[in-house]
C-alpha positions in Angstrom: 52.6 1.1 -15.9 50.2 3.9 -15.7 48.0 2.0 -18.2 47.9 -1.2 -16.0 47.0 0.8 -13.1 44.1 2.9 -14.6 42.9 0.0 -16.1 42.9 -1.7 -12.4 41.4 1.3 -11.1 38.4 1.5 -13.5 38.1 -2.5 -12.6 37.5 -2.1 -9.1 35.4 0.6 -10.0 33.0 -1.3 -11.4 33.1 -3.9 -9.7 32.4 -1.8 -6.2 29.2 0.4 -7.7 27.9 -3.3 -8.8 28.1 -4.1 -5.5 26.5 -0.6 -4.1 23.2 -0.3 -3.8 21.7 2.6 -6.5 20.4 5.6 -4.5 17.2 5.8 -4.9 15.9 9.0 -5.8 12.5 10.4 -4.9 10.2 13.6 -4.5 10.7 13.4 -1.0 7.9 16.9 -0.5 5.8 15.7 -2.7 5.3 12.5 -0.8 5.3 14.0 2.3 2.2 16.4 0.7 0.9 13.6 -0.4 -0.1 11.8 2.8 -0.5 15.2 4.5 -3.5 16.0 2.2 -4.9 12.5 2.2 -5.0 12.6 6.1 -6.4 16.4 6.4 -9.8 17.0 8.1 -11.4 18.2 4.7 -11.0 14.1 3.8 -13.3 13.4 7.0 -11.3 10.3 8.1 -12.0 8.7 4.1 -14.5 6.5 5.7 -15.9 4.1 3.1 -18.8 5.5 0.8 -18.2 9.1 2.8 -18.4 12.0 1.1 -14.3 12.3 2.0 -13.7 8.6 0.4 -15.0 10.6 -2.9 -12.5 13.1 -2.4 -10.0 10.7 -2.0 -10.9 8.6 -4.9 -10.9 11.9 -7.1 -7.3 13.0 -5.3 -5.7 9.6 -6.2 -6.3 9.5 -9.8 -5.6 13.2 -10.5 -2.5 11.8 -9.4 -2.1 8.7 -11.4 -3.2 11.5 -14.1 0.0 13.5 -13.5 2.4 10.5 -13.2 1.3 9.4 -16.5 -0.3 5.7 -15.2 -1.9 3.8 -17.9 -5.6 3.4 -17.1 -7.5 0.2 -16.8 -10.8 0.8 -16.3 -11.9 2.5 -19.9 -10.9 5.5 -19.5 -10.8 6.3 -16.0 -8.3 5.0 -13.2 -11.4 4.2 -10.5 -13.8 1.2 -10.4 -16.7 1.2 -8.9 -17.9 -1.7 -6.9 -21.5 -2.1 -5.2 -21.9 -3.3 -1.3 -24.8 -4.3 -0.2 -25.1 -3.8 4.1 -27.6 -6.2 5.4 -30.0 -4.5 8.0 -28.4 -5.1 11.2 -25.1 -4.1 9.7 -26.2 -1.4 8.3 -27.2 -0.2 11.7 -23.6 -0.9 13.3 -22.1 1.5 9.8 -24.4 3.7 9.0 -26.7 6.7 11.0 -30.4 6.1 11.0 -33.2 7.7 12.8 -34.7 6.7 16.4 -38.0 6.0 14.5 -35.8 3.7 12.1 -34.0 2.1 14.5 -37.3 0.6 16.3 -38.5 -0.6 12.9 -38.7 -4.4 13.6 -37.0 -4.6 9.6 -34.3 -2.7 8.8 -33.8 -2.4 5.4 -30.4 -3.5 3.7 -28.6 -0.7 1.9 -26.4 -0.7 -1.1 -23.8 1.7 -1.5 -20.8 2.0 -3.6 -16.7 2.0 -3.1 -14.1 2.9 -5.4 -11.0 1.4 -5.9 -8.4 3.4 -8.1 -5.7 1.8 -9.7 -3.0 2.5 -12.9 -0.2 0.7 -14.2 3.1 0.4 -16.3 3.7 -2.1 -18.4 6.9 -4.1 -18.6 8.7 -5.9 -20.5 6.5 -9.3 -19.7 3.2 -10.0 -19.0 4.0 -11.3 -15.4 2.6 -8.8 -12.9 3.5 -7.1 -9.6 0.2 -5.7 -7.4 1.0 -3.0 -5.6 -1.2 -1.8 -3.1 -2.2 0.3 0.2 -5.7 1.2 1.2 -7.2 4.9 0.8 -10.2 4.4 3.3 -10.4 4.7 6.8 -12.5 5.0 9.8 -14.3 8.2 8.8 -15.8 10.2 11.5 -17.0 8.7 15.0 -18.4 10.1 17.9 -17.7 13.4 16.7 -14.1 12.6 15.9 -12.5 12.5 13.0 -9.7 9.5 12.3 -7.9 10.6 10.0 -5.6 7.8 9.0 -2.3 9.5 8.3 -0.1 6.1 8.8 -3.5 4.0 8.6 -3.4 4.0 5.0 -2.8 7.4 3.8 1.4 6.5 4.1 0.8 3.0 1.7 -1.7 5.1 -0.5 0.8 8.4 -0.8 4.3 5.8 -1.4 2.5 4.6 -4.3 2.5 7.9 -5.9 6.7 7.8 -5.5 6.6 4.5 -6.3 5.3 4.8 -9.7 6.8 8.0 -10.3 10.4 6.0 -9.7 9.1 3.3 -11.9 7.8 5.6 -14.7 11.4 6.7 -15.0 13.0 3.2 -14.6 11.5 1.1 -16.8 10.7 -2.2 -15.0 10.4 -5.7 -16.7 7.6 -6.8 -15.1 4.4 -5.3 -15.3 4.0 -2.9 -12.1 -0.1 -2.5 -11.3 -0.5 0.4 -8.4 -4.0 -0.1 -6.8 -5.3 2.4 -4.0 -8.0 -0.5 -2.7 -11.0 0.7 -1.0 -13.0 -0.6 2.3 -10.0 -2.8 4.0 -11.4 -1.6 7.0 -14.8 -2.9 6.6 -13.5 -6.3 5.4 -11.2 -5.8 2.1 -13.6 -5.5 -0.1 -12.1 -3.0 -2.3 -9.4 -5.6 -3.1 -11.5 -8.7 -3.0 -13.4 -6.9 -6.1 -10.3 -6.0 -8.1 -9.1 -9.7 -7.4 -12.6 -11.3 -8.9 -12.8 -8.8 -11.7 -9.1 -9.3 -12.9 -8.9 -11.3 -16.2 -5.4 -12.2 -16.1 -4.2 -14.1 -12.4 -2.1 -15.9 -13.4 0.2 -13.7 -14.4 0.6 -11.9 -11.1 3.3 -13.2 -9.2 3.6 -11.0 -6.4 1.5 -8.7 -4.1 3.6 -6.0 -2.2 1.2 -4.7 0.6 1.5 -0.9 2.0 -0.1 -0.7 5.4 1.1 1.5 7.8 4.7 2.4 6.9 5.2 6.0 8.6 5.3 5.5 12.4 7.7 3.6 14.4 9.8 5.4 16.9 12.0 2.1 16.8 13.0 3.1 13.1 12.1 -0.3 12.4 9.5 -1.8 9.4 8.3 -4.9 9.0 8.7 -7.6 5.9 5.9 -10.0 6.6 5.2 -13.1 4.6 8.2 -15.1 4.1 7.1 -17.9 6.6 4.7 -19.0 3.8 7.3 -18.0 0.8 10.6 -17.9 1.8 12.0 -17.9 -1.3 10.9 -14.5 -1.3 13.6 -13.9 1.3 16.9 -13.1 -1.0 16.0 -9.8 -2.4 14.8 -8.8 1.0 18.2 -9.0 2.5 21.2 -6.8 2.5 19.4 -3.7 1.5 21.3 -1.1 3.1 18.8 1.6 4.7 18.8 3.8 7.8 15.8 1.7 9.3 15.9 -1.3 9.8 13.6 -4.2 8.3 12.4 -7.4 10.2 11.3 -10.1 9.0 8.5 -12.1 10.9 4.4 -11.6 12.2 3.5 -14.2 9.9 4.3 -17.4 11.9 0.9 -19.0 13.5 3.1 -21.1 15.9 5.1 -17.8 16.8 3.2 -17.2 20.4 5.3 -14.0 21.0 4.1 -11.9 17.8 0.8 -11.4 16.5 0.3 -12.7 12.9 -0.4 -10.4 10.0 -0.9 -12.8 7.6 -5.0 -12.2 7.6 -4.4 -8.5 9.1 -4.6 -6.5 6.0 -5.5 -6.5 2.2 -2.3 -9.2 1.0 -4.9 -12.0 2.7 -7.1 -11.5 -0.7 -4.3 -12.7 -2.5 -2.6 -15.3 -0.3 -6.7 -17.1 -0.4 -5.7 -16.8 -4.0 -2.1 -18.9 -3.7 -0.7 -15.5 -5.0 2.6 -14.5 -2.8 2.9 -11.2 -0.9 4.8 -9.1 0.9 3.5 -7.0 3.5 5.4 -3.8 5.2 3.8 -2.5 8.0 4.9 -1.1 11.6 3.7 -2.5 14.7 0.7 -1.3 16.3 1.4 2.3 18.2 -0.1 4.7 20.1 -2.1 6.7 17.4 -3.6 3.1 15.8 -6.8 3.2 15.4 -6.8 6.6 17.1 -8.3 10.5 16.6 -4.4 10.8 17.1 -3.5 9.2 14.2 -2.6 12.3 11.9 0.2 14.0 9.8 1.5 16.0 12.5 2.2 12.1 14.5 3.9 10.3 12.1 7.5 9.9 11.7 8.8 11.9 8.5 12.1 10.9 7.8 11.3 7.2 8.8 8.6 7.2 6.2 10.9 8.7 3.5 13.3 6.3 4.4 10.6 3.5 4.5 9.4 4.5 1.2 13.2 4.5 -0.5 13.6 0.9 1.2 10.3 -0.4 -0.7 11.2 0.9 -3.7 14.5 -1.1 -3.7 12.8 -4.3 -2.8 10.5 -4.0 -5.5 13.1 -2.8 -7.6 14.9 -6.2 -6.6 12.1 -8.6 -6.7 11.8 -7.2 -10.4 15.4 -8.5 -10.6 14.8 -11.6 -9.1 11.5 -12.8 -10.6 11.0 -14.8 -13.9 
């Protein structure tokens, strides 16, 4: 009799931590470090081809370093890409003198961007692109913007992201890209999608942007309206936050539509799915305001954790 029971007992067991979601464990200082240091004045708001972009660049891949990433670009984790401003825009982008500015030509200027990116390889060759952007608006009017949940939170979670990952191996190959220039454009992902060998083998882009700063304790999954058989491993995750699907709807006149608003466009031009988490726009968007000390802490812990369990599905649920 004691047999049968401690046999039913270890049954039920298992059959209950199959159905409980696997707590997922994470360096919750270091992330919170993480985008503290990428949204600190010495970064001068990581505007693109700044001085404090550099530092970013150079800050991200020290950290792919430590997490052990496996490079793709030779034998560093940045590439490089040229942009060349035509005249006027140059002028809109870029400080010139009074004498310049009265020049009836401006010349165009070409400067450079860096996109940093590692990855894990799994157990196929079909790929997952992870990605959030490191650059921001850089310093204006005097001001700096320093970007803490615009995109320092999406460029920080990949560092717990791959950390998680590096310890559970995934089967699909996970490629984590800190893309440069999305706010000029997305140009830093528009290059890593051109100068990719191998697209057909990535079936999925899970977008960071702005995952550290609702007072609602609620994050956004955008981008089933145009894959909804993306849905399943979205629902039932069990969080303290709570995840909405929707901003993705054209015909949807009571939200706006995300679909084009960030760097997951690049690769639904492409016929390439996506997810995108993101907040709603708040107070601090866009702001001087937008900084460390404004973001939500334990909602971007807990935002972070959530992600990771999506993926973590999606790696389940994908061929």
């Amino acid at each position: 009799m004691n047999t049968k029971l401690l046999f039913l007992a270890s049954i039920l067991t298992m059959l209950f931590s199959c159905n409980t979601p696997k707590n997922i464990q994470i360096d919750e200082q270091m992330l919170l470090e993480s985008i503290k240091i990428l949204s600190h004045d010495s970064l001068e708001g990581r505007g693109f081809s700044k001085v404090g972009n550099y530092k970013a660049q150079q800050f991200i891949a020290k950290r792919f370093e430590e997490i052990s990433l496996e490079k793709m670009i030779g034998d560093s984790y940045i590439q490089e890409f040229p942009y060349t401003f035509s005249g006027k825009r140059r002028l809109r982008m870029f400080p010139i003198s009074e004498v310049e500015k009265e020049a009836e030509n401006i010349p165009d200027t070409t400067v450079f961007g860096g996109n940093v990116i590692g990855k894990i390889t799994g157990k196929t060759e079909k790929t997952i692109v992870i990605t959030g952007h490191l650059d921001h608006l850089g310093i204006r009017n005097g001001q700096i913007y320093n970007g803490a949940d615009d995109d320092a939170s999406g460029t920080a979670a990949l560092f717990a992201i791959a950390s998680y990952f590096k310890k559970n191996k995934p089967n699909h190959t996970l490629i984590f890209a800190a893309v440069d220039a999305e706010e000029i454009g997305s140009l830093g992902a528009d290059y890593f999608l051109k100068k990719y060998t191998d697209k057909k083998n990535i079936i999925l882009n899970i977008n960071m942007d702005m995952i550290a700063h609702n007072d609602s304790l609620e994050l956004y999954a955008s981008g089933l309206h145009h894959y909804p058989q993306l849905k399943e491993p979205l629902q039932n995750i069990k969080s303290p936050i709570t995840l909405l699907f929707g901003h993705d709807n054209p015909n949807d006149k009571t939200k706006d539509d995300w679909t084009y608003s960030s760097d997951h466009r690049i690769f639904h031009k492409e016929k390439i799915p996506f997810i995108y988490f993101g907040v709603e726009d708040h107070k601090d968007y866009h702001k001087p305001t937008d900084t460390f000390e404004n973001i939500n802490q334990q909602f971007y812990i807990d935002a972070v954790k959530l992600i990771i369990k999506a993926i973590e599905n999606y790696d389940s649920f994908l061929e």
